[in-house]
C-alpha positions in Angstrom: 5.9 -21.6 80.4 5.1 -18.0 78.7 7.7 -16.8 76.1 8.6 -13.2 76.2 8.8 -11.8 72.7 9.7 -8.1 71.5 7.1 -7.5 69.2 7.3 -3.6 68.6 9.5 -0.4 69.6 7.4 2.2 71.8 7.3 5.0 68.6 5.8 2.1 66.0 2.2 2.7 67.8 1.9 6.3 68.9 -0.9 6.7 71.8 -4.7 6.6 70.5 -3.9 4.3 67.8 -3.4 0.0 67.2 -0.9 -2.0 64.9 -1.5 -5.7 63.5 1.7 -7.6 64.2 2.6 -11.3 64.4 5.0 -13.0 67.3 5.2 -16.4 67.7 3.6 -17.7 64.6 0.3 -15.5 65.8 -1.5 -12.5 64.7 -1.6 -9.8 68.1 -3.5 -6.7 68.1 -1.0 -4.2 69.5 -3.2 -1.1 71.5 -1.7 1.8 73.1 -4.3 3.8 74.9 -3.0 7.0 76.8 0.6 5.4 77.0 -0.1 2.0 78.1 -0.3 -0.8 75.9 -2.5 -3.6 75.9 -3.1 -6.8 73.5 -5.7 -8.6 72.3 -5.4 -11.7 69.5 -5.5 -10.3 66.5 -8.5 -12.2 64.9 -11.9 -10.6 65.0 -14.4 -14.1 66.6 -16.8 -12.6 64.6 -15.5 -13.7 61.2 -11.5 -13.0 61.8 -11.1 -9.3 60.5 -7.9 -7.8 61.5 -8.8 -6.3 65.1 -5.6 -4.7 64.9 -6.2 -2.1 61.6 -9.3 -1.6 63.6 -10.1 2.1 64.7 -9.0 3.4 68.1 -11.5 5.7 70.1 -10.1 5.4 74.0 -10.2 2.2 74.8 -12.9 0.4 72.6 -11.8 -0.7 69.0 -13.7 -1.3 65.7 -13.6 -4.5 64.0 -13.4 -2.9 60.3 -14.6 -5.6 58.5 -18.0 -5.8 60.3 -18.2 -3.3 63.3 -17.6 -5.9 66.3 -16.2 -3.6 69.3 -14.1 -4.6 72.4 -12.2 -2.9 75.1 -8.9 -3.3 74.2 -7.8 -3.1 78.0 -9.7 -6.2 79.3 -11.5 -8.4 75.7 -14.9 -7.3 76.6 -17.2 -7.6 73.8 -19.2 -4.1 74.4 -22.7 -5.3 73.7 -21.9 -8.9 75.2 -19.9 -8.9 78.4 -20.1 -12.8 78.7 -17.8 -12.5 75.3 -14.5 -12.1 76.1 -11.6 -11.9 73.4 -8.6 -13.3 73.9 -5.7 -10.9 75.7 -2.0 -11.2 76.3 0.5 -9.7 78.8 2.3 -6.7 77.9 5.3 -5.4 79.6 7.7 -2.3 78.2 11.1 -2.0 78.9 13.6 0.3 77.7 11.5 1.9 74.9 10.7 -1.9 73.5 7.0 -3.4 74.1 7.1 -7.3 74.8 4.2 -9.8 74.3 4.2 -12.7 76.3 2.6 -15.6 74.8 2.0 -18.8 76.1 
């Protein structure tokens, strides 16, 4: 059964921009593209750079330690769609965004 965790307020991660932040005893990579927020784990597969200090352009973000990209809004690896990073539920409610994790 999924646990539903507050993780951040709405105003911690202004649109165009991600957040590292840990619920649950895991590191999530918190995205909010255009309003809506989306979450990937936030451990690069490459060599487990923080995806979450990574840089925001629309949807796809920058691994900074070595360049890896993915769209935050589904895990796809953009050079190699049959890589697909890990991503977790979102929902917001009243101004809070909540991670569920398994």
């Amino acid at each position: 059964m999924a646990e539903r965790i507050r993780i951040a307020a709405v105003t911690d991660v202004p649109p165009g921009s991600g957040k590292e932040l840990t619920a649950g005893g895991r590191v999530i990579a918190l995205f909010n593209v255009d309003g809506e927020f989306h979450a990937l784990d936030g451990v690069c597969p490459h060599a487990g750079g923080p995806l979450g200090e990574g840089g925001l352009s629309g949807n796809i973000v920058t691994c900074p330690w070595h360049g890896w990209q993915f769209d935050v809004t589904t895990g796809t690896h953009c050079l190699n769609a049959n890589l697909v990073h890990a991503s977790l539920p979102i929902s917001v409610d009243g101004g809070e965004v909540y991670v569920e994790l398994p």
